[in-house]
C-alpha positions in Angstrom: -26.9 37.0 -36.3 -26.5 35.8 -32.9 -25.6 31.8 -32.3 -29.2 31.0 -31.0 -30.9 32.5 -34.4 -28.3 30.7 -36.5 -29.0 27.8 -38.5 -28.9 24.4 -36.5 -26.1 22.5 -37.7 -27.6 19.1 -37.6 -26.4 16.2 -39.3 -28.5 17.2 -42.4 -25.9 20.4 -43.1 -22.8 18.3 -42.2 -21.7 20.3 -39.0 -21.8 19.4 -35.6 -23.6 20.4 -32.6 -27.3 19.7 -32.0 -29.5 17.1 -34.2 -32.4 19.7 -34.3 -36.0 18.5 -34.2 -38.3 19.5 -37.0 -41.6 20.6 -35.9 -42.9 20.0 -39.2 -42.2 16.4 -38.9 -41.9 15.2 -35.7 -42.7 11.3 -34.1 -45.1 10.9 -31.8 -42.5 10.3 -29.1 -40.5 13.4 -29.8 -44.0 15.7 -30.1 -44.8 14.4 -26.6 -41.7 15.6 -25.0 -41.7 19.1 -26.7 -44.9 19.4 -25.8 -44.8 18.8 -22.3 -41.8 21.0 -21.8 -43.2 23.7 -23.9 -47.0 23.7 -22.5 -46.3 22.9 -18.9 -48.9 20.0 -18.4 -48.2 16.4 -19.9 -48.5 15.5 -22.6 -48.4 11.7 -23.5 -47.8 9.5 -26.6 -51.0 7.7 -25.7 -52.8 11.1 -25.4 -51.6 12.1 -29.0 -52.5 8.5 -30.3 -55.8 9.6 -29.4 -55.9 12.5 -30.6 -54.8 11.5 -33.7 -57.8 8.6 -33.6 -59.9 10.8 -33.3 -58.9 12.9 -37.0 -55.8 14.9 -35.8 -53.7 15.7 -38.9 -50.6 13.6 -39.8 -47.6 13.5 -42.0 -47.9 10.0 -44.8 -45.2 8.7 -42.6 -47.4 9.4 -39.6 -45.2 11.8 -37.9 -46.7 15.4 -36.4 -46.5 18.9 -37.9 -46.9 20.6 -34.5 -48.6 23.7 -36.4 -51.2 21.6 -38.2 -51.8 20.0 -34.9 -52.4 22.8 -33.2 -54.7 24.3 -35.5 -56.8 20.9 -35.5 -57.0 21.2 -31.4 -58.2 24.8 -31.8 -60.6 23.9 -34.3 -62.0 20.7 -32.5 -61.8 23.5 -29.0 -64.0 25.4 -31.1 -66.4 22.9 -31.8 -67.0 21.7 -28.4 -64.9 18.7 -28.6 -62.2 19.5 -26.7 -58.9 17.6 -28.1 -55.9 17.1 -26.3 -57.6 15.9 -22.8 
């Protein structure tokens, strides 16, 4: 296995190195940055707050599973309603 497919070794495993984000669980802050480096356009707490106004899924402690949210912004792109903007 080669060191970029290995196992982060974030705090939660005791090793040292990167803290790892969790995509399944990220805060609205942190989903904001990965998604503007990742998607090439900005994205911004504020427009996520929206988004998640306006029925975008969240975790009970209101953080973002980044799959479930995209799935909810194809669905509401499928519906006319455009999400994200």
């Amino acid at each position: 296995m080669t060191p970029e497919h290995a196992p982060s070794s974030g705090p939660a495993s005791g090793g040292q190195g990167k803290s790892g984000l969790n995509p399944a669980a990220l805060p609205v802050a942190d989903a904001a940055r990965v998604l503007t480096r990742l998607g090439g356009k900005p994205v911004s707490e504020s427009m996520l707050h929206a988004d998640i106004d306006a029925g975008a899924p969240t975790n009970a402690d209101g953080t973002l599973n980044l799959v479930h949210y995209a799935a909810w912004l194809v669905k509401e792109m499928a519906a006319g309603g455009g999400g994200g903007d």
